[in-house]
N, C-alpha and C positions, 0 to 999 in steps of 0.2 A: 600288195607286197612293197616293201620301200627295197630301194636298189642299193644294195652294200657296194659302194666303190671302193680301189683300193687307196685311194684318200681317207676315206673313212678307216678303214685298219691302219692307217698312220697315222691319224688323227688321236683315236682309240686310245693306240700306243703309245702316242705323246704330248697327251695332256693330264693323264689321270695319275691323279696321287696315290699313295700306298694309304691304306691297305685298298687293295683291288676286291669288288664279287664278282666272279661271270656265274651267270645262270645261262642254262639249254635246257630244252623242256622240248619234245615234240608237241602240235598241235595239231587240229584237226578244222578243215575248211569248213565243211557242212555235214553235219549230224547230231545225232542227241550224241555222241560221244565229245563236244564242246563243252560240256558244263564239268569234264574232269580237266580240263587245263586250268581254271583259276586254283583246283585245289593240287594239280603240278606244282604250278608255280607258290601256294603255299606253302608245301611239303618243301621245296630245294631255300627258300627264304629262312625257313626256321632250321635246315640244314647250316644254311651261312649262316645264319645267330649262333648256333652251336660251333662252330670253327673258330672266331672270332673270340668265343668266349675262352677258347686256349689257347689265343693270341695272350689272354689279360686284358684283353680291352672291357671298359664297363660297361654296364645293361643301358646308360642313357645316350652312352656315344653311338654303341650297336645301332639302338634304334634312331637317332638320327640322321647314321649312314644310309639305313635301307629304308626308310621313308617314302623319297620318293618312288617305291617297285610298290611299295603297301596298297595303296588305292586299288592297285591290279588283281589282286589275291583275295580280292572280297568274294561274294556271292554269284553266281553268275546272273540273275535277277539287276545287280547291281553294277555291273561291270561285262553286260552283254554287246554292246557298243563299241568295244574292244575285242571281245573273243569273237564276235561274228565276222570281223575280217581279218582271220589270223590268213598265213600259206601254210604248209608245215612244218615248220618251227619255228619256236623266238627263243630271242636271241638278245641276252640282257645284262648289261653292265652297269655294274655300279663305285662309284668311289668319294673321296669328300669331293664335294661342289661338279661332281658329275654324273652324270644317268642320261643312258640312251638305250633303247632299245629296236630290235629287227626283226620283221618278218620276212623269213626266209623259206625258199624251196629246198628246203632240208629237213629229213626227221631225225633230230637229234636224242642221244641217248638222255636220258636226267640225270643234270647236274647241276655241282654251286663248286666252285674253286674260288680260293682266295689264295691271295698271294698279294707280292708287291710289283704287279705287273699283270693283264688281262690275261688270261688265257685263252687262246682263238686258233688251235688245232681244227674244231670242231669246225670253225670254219673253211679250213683249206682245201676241201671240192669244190666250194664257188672259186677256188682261183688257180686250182693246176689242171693236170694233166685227166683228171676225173670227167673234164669236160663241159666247164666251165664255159657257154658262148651265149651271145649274142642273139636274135633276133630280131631285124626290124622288117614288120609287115607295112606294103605302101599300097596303098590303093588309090582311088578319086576321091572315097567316099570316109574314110579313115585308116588313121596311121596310130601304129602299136609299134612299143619297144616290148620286148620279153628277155629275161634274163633265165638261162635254162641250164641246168646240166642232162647227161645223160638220160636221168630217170625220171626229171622233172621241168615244169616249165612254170613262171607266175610272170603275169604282167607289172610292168612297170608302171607309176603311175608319173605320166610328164609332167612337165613345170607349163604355168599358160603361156606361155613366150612362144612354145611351140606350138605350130598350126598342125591341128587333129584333123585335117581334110584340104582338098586343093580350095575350095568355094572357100573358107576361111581364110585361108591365103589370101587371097585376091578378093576378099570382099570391100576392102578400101580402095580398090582399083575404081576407075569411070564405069559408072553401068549400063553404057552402052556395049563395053566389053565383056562383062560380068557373064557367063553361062546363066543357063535355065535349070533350074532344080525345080524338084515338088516334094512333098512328105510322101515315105510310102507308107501305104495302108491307112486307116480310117483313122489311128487312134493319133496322127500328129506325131511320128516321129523322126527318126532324124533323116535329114532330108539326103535322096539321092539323086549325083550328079548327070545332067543328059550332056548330051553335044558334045563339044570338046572335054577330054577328059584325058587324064594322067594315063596315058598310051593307048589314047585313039587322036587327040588334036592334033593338029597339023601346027599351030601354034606354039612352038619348042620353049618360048622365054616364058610364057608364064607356067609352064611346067617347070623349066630350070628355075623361074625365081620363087615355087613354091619348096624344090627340092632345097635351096641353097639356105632357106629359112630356117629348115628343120634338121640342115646338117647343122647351123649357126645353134640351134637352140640344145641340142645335145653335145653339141664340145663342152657343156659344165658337167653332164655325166660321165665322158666318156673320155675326158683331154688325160688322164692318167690309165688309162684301160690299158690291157695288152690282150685280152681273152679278144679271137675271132668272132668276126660279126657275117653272121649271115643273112641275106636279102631276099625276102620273099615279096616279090610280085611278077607283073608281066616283065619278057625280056627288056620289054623299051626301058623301064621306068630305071630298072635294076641299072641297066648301063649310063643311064643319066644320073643317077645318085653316085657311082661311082664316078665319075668325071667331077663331083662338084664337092664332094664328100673328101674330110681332110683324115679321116682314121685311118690309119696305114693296114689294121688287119681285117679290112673286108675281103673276105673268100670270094675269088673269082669264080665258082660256081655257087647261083642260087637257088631257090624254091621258083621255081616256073609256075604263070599262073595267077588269077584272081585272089588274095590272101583269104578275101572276103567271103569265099564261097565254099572255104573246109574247113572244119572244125577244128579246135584249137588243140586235141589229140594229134590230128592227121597233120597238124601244121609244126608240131615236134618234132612227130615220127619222122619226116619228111627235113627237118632240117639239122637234125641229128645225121643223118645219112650223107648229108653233105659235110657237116661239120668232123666226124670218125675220123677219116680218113688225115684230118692236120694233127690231130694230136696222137694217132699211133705214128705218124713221121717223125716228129719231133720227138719223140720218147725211143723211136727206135734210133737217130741221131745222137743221144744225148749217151744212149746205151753203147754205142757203138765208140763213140770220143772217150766213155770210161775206160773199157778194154782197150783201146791203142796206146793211151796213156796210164796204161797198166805199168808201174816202176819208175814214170818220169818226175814223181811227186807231185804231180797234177792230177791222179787219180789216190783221194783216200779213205779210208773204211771204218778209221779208229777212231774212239770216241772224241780222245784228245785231238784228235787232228782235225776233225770234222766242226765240232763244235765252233771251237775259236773263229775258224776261216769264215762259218756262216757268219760269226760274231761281226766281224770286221767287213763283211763284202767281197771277199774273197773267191765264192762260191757260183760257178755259173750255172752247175746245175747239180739238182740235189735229188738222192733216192730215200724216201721213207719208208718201212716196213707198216702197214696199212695197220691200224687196229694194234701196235705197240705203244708203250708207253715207258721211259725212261728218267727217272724222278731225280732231281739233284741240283745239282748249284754250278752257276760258271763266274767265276770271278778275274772280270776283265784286269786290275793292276798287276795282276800275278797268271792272266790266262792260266788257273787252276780250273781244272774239271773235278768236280766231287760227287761220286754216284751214289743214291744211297737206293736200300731195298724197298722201302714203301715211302707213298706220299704224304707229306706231314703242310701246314700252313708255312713252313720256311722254305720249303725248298718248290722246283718251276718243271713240266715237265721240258725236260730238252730237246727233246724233239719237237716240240711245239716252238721252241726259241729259236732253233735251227730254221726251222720253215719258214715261221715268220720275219725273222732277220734277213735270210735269201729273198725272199719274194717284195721285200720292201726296199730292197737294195738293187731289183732290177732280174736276180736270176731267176731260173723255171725252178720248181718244187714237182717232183712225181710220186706221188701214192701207189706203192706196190703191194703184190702179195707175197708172201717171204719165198717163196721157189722161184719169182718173176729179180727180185736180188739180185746187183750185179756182184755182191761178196758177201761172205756168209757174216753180216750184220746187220743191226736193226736201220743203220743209215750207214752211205757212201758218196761221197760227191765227187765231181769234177770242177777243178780249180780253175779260177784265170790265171792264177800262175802260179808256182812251185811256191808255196809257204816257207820262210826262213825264221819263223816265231816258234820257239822253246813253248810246249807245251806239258802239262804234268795232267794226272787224273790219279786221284785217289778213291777208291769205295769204301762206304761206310757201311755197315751192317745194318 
């Protein structure tokens, strides 16, 4: 799985030219149901050639835009290399002189949007209140990053910079100091550590200077992160990475315990459990500042009010009605809001501009169900401060 930071959703956002594709396509890890994702992502490809071509754009620009997604959409005989390490979904942008793609712990619905700007709704349970967190497993013998929501979990795959076990760590160390390992089992693999070891030595600096490594070598994942990180190993180690560790949301309770020794199900379940409990606090927080600031113009509901404020950064925390969709146009010189009734290639949804405008600007974004609403609309936010910007909203048919 490649790890979407929120660098990269700013990134996304502020490099890519008009016209924008995003493609979402669920996938599938391991089964003969593999060989229907290259003809997904056929199917949403020749979707966006069809959108584009009621742009007015011609058949040779089309196809030079979506070029580089092409190679992916072949046969799976062809292009098996790629779909044999999907997660569940990717996750596909395209625009002139850009293209990137993600595999994510998400099953996403099928789609192709085009517009003049990504569309990354689909994205926003890897980064609110859905449950978005962390996991780093530490042991002697190796170290795992997982990026998880609630219902899912995929490994991350580190950069080398980071050391994947203590013995790595300290293999440049004098080897008089160096511990004793062996392969276990007959076939040569990877070796496990004896004697001093990441929460049995008595030896604390070469433990701290193997932990201080690998906090060093995840500040390039993580130095923009706000999602919780939770800690699975024995209590020693946990408390030592937290002392050396510069990420401000590691959960003071973690996975207790060998990481090594439960399966990567049981090591979810288990860090979900720890994780629950921060984000129904903050959702119930966020919920509770709405109501008190019920009337102060710090709490608002209406499309034109809401919009703009995420526009600008306005917005500290913001309620989305889960599975809505709101089509139309916001135009910043005139902070006009124009809603129309279906989605055409001109117009963005705005609830997706809302989210993503807040949560790139620093506020919480929560995904609700429309009875979980703190006002009877599709979004409501809590302001940093009372809006004094003239807003309008017009609907169009």
């Amino acid at each position: 799985m490649t790890l979407l930071s929120k660098a990269d959703l700013k990134s996304i956002l502020e490099t890519a030219e008009s016209p924008t594709v995003s493609i979402y396509i669920p996938t599938h890890v391991a089964s003969k149901e593999i060989r229907q994702d290259p003809i997904r992502l056929k199917n949403q490809l020749q979707q966006a050639e069809e959108q584009l071509e009621q742009l007015g754009m011609d058949s040779s620009a089309i196809q030079a835009l979506l070029k580089p997604a092409q190679p992916y959409a072949l046969e799976m005989d062809e292009t098996s290399h790629f779909w044999q390490n999907q997660s569940q979904g990717l996750a596909m942008f395209i625009a002139p002189n850009f293209f990137r793609y993600y595999r994510l712990p998400l099953s996403f619905e099928e789609q192709a949007v085009i517009g003049d700007r990504f569309y990354l709704k689909p994205l926003m349970p890897l980064f609110v209140n859905d449950g978005r967190f962390f996991i780093l497993a530490l042991s002697e013998n190796q170290l795992r990053l997982f990026q998880a929501t609630q219902y899912e979990m995929a490994e991350v795959i580190l950069a080398e910079n980071i050391p994947d076990s203590l013995a790595e760590a300290l293999k440049y160390d004098d080897p008089e100091e160096q511990l004793q390992f062996h392969s276990s089992g007959s076939g040569g693999s990877a070796p496990i550590y004896h004697g001093q070891g990441v929460g049995t030595t008595d030896d604390k600096d070469e433990n701290r200077r193997y932990l201080q490594q690998v906090n060093s070598g995840l500040q390039s994942f993580l130095h923009e992160e706000q999602a919780p990180l939770v800690l699975a190993g024995v209590e020693r180690i946990q408390s030592m990475y937290r002392e050396v560790s510069d990420y401000a949301r590691i959960l003071e309770t973690g996975v207790d315990g060998n990481p090594d020794q439960v399966s990567a199900q049981d090591l979810h379940h288990q860090a979900w459990q720890v994780a629950q409990p921060y984000f129904q606090q903050a959702q119930t927080q966020a919920l509770a500042s709405f109501n008190e600031l019920a009337g102060t113009g710090q709490a608002v509901s209406q499309m034109q009010e809401v919009i703009p404020a995420a526009y600008y950064g306005q917005v500290g925390a913001l309620f989305i009605r889960s599975g809505y969709q709101q089509w139309g146009a916001f135009e910043p010189q005139s902070n006009q809001v124009t809603l129309v009734a279906e989605r055409s290639p001109e117009t963005t949804d705005l609830l997706d501009l809302a989210a993503v405008r807040t949560f790139l600007q620093g506020g919480e974004v929560y995904l609700m169900a429309a009875e979980e609403m703190p006002a009877d609309s599709p979004l409501a936010a809590v302001l940093r401060y009372p809006t004094s910007v003239g807003q309008t909203a017009t609907l169009s048919a």
